[in-house]
SEKEPA-661306 format. One line per 5 residues: their letters; for each residue x, y, z of N, C-alpha, C. Coordinates in nm, 3 decimals, padded with zeros to 5 digits. Atoms other than C-alpha are relative to their C-alpha. Layout:
<sites>
A	X,Y,Z,X,Y,Z,X,Y,Z | ...
</sites>
This chain:
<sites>
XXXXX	00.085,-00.117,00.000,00.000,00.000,00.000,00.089,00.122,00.000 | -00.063,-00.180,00.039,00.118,00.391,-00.104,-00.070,00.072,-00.009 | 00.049,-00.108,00.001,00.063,00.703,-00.009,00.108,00.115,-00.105 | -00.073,-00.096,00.050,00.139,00.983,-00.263,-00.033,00.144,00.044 | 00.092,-00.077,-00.046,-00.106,01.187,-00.167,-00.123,00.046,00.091
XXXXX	00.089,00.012,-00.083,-00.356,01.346,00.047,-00.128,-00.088,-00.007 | 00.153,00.087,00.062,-00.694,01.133,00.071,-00.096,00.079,00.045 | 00.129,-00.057,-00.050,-00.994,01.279,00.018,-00.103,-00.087,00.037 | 00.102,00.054,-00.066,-01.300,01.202,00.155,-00.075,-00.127,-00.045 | 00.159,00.117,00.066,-01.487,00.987,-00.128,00.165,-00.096,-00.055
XXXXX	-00.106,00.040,00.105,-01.112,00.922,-00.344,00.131,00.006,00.045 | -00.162,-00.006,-00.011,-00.780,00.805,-00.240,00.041,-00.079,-00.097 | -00.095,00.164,00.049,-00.494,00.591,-00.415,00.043,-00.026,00.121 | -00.027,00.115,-00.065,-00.406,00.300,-00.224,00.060,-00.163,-00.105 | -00.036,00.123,00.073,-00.240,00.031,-00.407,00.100,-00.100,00.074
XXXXX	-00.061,00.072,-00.075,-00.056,-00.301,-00.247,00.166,-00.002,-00.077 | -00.125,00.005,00.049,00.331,-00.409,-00.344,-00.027,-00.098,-00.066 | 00.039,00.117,00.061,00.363,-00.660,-00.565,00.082,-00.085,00.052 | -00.048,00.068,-00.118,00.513,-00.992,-00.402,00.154,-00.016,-00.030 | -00.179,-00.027,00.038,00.827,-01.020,-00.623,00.067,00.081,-00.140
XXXXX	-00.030,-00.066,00.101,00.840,-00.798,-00.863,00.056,00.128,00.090 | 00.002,-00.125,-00.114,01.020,-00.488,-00.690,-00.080,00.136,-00.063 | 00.095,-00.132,00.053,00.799,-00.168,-00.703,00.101,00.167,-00.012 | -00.066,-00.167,00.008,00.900,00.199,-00.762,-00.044,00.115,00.155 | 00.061,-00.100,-00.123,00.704,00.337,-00.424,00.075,-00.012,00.103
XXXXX	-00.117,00.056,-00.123,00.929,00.387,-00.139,-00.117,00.116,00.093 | 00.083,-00.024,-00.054,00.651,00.507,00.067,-00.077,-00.075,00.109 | 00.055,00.033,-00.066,00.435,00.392,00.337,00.030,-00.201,00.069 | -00.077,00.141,-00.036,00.507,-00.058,00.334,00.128,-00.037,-00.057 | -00.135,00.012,00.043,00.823,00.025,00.149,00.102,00.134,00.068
XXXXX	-00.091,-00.088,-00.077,00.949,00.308,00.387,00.050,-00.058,00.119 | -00.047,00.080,-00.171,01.010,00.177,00.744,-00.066,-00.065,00.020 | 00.096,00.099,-00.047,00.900,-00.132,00.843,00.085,-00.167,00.010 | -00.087,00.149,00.000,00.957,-00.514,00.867,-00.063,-00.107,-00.098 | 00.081,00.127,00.102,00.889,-00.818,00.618,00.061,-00.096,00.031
XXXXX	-00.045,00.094,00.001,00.908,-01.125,00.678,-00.070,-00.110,-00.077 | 00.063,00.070,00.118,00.816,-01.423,00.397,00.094,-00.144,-00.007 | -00.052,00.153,-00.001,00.834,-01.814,00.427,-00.015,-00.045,-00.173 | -00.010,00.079,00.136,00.942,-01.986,00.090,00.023,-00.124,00.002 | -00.016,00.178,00.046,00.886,-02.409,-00.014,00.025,-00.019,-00.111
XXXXX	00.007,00.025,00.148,00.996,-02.527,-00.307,00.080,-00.139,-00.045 | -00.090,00.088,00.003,01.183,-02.812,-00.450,00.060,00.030,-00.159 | -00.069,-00.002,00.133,01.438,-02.833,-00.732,00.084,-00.150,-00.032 | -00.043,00.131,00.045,01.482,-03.180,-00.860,00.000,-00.068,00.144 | -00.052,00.054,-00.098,01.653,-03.378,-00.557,-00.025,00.084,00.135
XXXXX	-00.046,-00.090,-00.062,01.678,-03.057,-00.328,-00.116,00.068,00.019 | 00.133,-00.062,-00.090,01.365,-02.932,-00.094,00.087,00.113,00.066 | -00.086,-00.131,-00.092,01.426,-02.571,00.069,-00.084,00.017,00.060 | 00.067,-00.091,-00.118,01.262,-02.403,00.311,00.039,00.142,00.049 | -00.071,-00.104,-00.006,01.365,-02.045,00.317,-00.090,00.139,00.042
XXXXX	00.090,-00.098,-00.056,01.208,-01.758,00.543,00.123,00.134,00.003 | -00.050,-00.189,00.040,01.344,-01.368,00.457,-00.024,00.071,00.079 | 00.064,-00.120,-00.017,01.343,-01.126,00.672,00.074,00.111,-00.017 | 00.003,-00.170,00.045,01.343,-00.737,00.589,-00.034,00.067,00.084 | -00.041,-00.118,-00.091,01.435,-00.452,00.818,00.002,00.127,-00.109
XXXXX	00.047,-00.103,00.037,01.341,-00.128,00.634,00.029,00.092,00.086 | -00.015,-00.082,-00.141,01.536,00.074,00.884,00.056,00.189,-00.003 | -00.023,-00.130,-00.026,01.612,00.415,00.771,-00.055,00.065,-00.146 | 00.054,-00.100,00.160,01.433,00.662,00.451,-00.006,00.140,00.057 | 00.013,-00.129,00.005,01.548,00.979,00.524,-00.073,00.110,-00.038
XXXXX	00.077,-00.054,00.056,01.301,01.105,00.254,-00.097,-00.070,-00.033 | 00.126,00.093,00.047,01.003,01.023,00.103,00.022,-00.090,-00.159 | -00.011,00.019,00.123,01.169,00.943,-00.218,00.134,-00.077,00.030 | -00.081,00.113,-00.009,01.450,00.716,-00.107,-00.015,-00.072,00.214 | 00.039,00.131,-00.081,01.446,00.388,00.140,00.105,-00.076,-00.004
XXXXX	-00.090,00.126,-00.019,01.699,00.115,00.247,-00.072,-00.099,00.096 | 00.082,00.144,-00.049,01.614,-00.264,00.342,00.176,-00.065,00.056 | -00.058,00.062,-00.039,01.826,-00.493,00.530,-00.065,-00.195,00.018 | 00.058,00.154,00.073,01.803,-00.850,00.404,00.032,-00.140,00.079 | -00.051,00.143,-00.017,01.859,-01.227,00.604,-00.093,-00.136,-00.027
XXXXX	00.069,00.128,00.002,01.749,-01.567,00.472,00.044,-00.100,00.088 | -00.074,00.156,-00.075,01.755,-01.865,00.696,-00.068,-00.087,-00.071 | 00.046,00.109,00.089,01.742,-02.148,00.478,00.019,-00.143,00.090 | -00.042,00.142,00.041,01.713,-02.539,00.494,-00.024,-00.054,-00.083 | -00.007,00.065,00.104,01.766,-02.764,00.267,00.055,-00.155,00.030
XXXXX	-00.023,00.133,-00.028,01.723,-03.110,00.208,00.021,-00.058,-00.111 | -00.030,00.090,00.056,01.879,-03.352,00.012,-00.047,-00.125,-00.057 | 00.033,00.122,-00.019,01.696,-03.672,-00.098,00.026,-00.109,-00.083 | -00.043,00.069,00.078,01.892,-03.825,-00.303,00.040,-00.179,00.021 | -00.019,00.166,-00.019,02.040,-04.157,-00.111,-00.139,-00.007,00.058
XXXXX	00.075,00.071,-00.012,01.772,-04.356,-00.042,-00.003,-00.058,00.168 | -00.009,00.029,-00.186,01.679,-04.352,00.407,00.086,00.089,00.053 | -00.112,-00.090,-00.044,01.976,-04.115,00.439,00.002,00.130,-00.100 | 00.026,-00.120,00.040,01.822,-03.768,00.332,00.188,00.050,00.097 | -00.112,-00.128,-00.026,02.115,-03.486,00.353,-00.069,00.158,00.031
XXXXX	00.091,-00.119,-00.013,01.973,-03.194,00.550,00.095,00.119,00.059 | -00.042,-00.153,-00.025,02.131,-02.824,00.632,-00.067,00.087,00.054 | 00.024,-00.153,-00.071,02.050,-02.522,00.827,00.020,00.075,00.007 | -00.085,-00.070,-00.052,02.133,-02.199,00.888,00.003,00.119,-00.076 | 00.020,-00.153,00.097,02.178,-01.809,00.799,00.063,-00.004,-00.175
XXXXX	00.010,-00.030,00.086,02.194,-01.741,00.468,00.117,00.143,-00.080 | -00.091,-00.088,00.020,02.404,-01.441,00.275,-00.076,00.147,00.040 | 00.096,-00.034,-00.034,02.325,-01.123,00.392,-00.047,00.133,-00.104 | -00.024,-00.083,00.084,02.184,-00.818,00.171,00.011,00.109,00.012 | 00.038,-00.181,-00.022,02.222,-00.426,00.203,-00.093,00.052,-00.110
XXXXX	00.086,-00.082,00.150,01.977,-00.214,-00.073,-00.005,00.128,00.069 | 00.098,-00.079,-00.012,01.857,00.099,-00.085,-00.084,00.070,-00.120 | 00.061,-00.024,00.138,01.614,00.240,-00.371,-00.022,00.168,00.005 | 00.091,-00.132,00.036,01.535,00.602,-00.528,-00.107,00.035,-00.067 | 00.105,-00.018,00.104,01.253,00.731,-00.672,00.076,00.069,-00.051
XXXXX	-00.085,-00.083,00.075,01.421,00.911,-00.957,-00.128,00.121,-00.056 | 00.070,-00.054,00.043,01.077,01.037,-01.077,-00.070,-00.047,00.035 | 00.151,00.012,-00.120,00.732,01.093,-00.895,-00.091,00.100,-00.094 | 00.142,-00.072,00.034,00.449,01.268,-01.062,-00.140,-00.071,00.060 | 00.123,00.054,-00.042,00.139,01.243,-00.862,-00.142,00.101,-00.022
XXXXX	00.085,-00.091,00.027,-00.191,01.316,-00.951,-00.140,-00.086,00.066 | 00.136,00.033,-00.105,-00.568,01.271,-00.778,-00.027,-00.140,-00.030 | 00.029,00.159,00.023,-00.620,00.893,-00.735,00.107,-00.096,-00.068 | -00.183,00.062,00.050,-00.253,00.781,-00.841,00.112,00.065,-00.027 | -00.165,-00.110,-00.042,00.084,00.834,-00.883,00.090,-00.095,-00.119
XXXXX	-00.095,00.036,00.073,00.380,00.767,-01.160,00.120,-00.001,00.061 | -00.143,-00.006,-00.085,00.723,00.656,-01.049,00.107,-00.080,-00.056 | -00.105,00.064,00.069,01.054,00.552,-01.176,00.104,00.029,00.125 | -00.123,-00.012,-00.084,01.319,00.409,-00.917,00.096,-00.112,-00.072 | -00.133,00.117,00.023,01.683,00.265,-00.916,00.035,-00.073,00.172
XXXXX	00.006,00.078,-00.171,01.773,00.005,-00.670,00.112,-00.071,00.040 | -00.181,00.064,00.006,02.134,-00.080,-00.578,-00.010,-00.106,00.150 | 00.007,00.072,-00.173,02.212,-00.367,-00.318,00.145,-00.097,-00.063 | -00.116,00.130,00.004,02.516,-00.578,-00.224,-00.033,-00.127,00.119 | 00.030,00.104,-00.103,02.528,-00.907,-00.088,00.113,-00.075,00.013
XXXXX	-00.157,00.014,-00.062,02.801,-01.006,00.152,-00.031,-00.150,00.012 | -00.029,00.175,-00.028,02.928,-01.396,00.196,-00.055,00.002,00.143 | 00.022,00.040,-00.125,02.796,-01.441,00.529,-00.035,-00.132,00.060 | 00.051,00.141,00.056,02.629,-01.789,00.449,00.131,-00.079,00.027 | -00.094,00.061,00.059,02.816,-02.096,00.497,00.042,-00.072,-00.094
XXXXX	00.014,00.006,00.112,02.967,-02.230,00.249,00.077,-00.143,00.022 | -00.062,00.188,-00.030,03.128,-02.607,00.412,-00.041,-00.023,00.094 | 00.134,00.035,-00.065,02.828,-02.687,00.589,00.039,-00.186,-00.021 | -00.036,00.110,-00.040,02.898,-03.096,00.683,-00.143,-00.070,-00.007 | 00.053,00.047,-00.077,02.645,-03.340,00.735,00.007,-00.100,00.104
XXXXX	-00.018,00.066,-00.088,02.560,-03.581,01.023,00.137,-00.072,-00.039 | -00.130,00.098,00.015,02.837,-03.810,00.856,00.124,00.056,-00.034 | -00.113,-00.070,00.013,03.058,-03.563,00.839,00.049,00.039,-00.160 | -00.011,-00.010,00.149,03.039,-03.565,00.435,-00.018,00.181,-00.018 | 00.012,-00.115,-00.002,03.090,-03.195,00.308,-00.160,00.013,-00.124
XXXXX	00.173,00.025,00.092,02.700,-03.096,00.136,00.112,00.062,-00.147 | -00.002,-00.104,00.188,02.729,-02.976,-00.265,-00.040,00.145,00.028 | -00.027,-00.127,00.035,02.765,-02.650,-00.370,-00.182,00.054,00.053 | 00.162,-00.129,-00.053,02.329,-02.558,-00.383,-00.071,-00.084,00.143 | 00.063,00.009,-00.129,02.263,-02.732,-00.008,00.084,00.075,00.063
XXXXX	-00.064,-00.138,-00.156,02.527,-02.470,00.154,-00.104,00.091,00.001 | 00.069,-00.085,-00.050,02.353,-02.198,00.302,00.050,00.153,-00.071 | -00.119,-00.122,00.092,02.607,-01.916,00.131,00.006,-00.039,-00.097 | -00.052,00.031,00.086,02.703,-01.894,-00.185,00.175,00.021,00.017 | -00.169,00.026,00.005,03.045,-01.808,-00.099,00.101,00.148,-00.077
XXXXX	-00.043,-00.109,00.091,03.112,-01.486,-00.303,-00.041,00.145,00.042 | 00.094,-00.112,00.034,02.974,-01.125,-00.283,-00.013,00.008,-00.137 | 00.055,-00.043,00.143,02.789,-01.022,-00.564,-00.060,00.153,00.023 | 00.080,-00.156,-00.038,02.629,-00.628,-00.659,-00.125,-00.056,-00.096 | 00.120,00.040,00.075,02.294,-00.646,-00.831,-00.072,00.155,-00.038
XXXXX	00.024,-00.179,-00.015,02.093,-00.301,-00.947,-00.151,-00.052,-00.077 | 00.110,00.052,00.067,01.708,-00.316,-01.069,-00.010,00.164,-00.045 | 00.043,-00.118,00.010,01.555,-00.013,-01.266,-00.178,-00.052,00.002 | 00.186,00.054,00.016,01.118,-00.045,-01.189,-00.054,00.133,-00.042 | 00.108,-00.095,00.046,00.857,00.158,-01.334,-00.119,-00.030,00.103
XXXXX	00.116,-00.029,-00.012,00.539,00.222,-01.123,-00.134,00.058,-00.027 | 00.051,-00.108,00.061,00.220,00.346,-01.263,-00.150,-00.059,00.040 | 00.110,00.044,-00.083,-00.106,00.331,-01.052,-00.145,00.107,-00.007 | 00.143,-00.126,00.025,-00.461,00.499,-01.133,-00.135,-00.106,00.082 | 00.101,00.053,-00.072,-00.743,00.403,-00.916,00.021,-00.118,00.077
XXXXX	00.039,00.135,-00.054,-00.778,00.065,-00.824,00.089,-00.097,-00.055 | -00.119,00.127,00.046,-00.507,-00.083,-01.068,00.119,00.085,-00.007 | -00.161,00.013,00.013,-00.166,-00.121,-01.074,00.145,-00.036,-00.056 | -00.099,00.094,00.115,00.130,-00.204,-01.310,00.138,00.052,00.062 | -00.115,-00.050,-00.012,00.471,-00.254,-01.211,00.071,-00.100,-00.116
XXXXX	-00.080,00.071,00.077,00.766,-00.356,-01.452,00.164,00.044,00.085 | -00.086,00.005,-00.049,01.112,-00.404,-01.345,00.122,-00.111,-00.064 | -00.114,00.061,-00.008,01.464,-00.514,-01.423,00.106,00.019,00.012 | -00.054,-00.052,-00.033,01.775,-00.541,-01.365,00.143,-00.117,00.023 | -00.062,00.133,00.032,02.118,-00.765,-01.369,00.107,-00.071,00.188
XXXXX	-00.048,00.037,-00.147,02.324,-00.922,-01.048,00.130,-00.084,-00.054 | -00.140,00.019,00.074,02.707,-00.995,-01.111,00.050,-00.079,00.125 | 00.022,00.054,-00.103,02.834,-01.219,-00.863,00.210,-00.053,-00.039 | -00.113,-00.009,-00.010,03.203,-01.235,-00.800,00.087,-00.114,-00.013 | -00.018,00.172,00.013,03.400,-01.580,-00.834,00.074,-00.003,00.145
XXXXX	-00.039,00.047,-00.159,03.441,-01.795,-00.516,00.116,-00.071,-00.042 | -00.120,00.064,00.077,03.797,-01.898,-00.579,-00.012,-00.021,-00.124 | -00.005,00.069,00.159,03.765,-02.148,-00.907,-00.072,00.050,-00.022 | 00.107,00.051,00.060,03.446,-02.097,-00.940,-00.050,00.095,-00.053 | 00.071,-00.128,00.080,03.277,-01.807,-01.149,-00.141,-00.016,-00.019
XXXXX	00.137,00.015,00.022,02.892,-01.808,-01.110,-00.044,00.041,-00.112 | 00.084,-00.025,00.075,02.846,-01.630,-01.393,-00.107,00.150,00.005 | 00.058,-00.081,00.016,02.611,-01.315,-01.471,-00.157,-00.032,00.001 | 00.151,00.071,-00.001,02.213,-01.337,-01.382,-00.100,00.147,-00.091 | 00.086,-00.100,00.016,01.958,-01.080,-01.569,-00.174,-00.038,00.014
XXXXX	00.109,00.064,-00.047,01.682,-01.077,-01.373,-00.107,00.112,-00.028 | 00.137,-00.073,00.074,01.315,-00.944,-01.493,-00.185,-00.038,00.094 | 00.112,00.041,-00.027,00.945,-00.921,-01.380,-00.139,00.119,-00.024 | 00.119,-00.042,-00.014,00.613,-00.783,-01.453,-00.128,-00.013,00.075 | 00.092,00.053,-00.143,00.347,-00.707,-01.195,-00.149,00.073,-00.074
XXXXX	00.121,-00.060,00.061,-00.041,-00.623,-01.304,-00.093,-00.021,00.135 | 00.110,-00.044,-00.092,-00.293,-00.539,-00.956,-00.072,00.063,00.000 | 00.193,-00.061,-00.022,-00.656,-00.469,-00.863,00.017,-00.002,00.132 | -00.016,-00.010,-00.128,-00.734,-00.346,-00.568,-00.187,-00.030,00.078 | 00.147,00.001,-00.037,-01.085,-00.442,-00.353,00.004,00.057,00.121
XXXXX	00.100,00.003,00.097,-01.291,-00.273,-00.302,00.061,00.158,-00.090 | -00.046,-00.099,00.122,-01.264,00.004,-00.589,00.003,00.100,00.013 | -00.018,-00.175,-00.061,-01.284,00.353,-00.404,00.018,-00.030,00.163 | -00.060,00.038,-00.162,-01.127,00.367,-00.042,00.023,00.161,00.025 | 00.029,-00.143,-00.045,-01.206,00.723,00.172,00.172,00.035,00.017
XXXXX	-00.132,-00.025,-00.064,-00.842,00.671,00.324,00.095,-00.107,-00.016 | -00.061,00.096,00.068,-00.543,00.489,00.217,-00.008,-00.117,00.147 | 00.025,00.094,-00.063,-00.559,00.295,00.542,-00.073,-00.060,00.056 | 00.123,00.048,00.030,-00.879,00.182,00.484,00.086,-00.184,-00.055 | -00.024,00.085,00.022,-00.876,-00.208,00.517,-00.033,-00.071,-00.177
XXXXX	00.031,00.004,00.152,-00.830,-00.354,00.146,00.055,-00.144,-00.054 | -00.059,00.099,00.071,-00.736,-00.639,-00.076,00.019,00.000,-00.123 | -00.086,-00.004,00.124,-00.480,-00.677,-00.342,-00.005,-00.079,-00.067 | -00.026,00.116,00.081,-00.470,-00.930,-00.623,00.097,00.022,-00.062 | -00.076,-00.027,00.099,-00.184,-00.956,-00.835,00.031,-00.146,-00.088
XXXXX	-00.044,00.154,00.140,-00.079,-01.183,-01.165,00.142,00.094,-00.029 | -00.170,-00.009,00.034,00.339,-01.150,-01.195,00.053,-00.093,-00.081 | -00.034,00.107,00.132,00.518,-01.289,-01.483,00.168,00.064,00.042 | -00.173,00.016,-00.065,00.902,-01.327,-01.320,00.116,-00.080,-00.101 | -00.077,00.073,00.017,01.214,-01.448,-01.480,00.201,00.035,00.018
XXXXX	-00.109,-00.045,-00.019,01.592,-01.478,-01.456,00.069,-00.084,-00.164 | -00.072,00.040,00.137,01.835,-01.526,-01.793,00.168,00.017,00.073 | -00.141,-00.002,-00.035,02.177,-01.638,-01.652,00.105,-00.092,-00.103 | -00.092,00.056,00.056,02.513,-01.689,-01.797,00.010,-00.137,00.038 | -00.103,00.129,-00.013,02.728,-02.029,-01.817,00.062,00.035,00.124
XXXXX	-00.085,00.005,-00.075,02.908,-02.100,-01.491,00.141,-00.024,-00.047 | -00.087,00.086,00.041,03.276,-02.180,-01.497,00.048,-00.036,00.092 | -00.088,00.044,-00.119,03.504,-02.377,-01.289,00.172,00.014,-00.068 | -00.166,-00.019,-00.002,03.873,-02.304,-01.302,00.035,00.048,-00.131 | -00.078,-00.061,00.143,03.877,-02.134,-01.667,-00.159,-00.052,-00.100
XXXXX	00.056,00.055,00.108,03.639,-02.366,-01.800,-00.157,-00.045,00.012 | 00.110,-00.021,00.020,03.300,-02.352,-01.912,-00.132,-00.116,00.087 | 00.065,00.101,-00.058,03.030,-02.569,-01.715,-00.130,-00.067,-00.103 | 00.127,-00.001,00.069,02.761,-02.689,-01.976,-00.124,-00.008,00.087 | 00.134,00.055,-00.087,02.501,-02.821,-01.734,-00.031,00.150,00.106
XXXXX	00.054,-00.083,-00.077,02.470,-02.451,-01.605,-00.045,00.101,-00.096 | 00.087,-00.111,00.067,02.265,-02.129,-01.689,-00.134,-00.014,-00.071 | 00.139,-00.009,00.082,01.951,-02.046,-01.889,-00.094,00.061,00.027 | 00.086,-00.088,-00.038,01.618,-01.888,-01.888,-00.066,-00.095,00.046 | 00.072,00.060,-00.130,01.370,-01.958,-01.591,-00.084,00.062,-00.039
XXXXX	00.117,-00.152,-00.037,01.011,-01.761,-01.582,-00.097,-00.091,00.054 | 00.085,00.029,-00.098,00.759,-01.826,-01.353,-00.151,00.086,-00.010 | 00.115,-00.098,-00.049,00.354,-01.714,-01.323,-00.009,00.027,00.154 | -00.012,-00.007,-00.136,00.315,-01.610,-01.024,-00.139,00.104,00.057 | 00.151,-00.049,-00.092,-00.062,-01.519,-00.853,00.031,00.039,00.123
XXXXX	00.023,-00.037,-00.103,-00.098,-01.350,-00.555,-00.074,00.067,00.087 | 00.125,-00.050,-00.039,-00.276,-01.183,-00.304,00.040,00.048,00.153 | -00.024,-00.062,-00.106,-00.255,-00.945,-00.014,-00.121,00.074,00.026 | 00.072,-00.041,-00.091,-00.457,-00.840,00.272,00.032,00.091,00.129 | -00.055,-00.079,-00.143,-00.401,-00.513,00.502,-00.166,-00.007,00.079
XXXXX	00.115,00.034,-00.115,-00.576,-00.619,00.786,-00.015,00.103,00.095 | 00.000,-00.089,-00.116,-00.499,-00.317,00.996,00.094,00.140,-00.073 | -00.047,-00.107,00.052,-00.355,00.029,00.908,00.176,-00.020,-00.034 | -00.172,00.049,-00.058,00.038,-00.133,01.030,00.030,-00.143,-00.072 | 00.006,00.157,00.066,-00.022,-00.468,00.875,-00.051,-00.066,-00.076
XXXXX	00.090,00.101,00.123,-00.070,-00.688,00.569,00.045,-00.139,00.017 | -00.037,00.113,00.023,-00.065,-01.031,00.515,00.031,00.004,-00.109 | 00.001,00.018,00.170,-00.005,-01.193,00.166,00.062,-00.131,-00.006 | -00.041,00.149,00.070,00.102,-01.527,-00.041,-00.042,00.004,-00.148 | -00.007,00.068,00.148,00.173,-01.668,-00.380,00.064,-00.080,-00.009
XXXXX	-00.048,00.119,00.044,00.255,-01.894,-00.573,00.014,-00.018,-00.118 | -00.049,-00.020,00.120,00.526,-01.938,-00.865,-00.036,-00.105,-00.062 | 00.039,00.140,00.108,00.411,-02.172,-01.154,00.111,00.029,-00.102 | -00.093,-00.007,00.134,00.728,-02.229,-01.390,-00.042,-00.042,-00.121 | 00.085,00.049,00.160,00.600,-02.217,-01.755,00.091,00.046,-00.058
XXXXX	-00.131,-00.015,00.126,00.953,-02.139,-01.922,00.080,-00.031,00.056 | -00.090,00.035,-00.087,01.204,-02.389,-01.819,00.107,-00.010,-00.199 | -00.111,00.006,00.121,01.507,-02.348,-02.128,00.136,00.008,00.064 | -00.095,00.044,-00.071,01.792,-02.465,-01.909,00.153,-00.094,-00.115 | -00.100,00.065,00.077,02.170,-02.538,-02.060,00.024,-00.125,00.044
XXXXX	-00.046,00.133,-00.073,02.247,-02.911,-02.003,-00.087,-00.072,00.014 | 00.115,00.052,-00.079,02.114,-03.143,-01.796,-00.019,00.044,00.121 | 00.070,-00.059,-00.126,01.944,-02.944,-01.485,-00.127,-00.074,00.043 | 00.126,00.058,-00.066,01.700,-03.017,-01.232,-00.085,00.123,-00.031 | 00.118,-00.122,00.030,01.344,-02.871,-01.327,-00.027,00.031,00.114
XXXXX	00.080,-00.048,-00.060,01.219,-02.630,-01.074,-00.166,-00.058,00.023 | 00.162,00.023,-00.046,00.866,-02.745,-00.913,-00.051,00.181,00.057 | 00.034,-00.127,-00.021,00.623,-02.470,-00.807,00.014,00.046,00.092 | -00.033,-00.034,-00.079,00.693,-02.253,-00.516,-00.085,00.042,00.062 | 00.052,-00.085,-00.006,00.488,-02.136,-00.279,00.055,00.103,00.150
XXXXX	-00.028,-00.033,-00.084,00.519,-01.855,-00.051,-00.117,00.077,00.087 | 00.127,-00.103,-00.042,00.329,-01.642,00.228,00.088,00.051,00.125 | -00.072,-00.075,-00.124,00.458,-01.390,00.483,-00.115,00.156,00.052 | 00.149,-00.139,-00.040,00.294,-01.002,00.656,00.147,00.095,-00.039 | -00.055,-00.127,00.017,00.461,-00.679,00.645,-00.056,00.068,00.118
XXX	00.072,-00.079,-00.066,00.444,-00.445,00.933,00.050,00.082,00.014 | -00.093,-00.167,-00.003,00.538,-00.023,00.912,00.019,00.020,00.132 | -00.092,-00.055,-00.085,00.719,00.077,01.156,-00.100,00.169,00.005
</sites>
């Protein structure tokens, strides 16, 4: 939900965030506040479990915002047969902060164009053991092992009751010793309705729908010089969702990614669908 403007009596804007598409509003559940968002998913062999949380702890203005990022992941293994391989544990961590570069607001919505810079430090581990003392593979550590910078540019553009965000943006990721992850360019489109269709005051209780069309287009990995075939490619995901501010301070929300463009180099494990659900609460 965003405030650009005053609300009048019969006509405010009010519009929700979208769940992973990043938005252009650094305003009201994107100024100060906290998020936190449980993620399931499996990828071939490899079940996660991964809950985010977001610290939103300082926006000097109304037109720029910083987030503070930690995943605690697990991940499970189920490859031998009675002797799953399971992991725990913090995750890498992220800094951001976003600008609006451009705001035009007008009665019942608002136009907005931000940039969004973030780094993400090794903090994660990255020779994580299990019970048998065996060291896990590279995607059950908890870290990747590297810093990487990443930068998104989003468009916002919100009139009444709907909502369109677009966004992208690429994430460069440093090599962990041998290993060179490679370059990711990551993309998403967000389209929301808001119920019900005129709201006196933006924190007027409301509900969001959104349909997001997500993907990432990453390079070839390499190891020690040399090219990995069985890595990179394009991913995209539908992704439905749906949020509920239940209280002026608090929303709920959940979705859920459906992969309908798997064009993967090699042989990779297909992504299954993901789902997630977490709240948001402003500070």
């Amino acid at each position: 939900m965003a405030s650009a403007l005053p609300a009048s009596a019969s006509h405010a804007h009010a519009q929700g965030l979208p769940f992973h598409t990043p938005s252009a509003l650094t305003t009201s559940f994107e100024q100060r506040g906290v998020r936190a968002v449980t993620t399931l998913g499996r990828t071939g062999a490899v079940r996660a479990w991964t809950t985010r949380l977001t610290v939103l702890p300082w926006a000097p203005s109304a037109r720029f915002t910083t987030s503070v990022s930690l995943p605690i992941t697990r991940k499970r293994l189920d490859g031998d047969p009675g002797r799953p391989r399971t992991i725990s544990g913090l995750g890498d961590l992220s800094l951001s902060g976003k600008w609006a570069v451009f705001v035009r607001n007008r009665p019942g919505g608002t136009s907005r164009v931000a940039v969004i810079g973030s780094v993400r430090l090794p903090t994660g581990s990255t020779d994580a053991v299990d019970d048998g003392g065996r060291t896990l593979p590279r995607p059950l550590q908890p870290g990747a092992g590297s810093p990487a910078l990443s930068g998104w540019l989003t468009g916002t553009l919100i009139r009444d009751r709907w909502g369109v965000t677009a966004a992208f943006g690429p994430e460069w990721a440093t090599d962990n010793g041998s290993f060179d992850p490679g370059v990711t360019l990551r993309y998403g489109l967000a389209l929301g309705v808001r119920f019900p269709a005129h709201v006196a005051d933006i924190r007027t209780r409301t509900v969001q729908v959104y349909l997001e069309w997500n993907g990432t287009q990453r390079t070839r990995s390499r190891e020690a010089g040399l090219v990995l075939a069985d890595t990179g490619g394009h991913l995209a995901f539908v992704s439905p969702g749906v949020q509920w501010v239940l209280l002026p301070r608090l929303l709920v929300e959940a979705s859920v990614q459906v992969p309908v463009l798997r064009r993967l180099h090699g042989n990779q494990p297909d992504p299954q669908a993901r789902s997630s659900f977490g709240l948001r609460y402003l500070f």
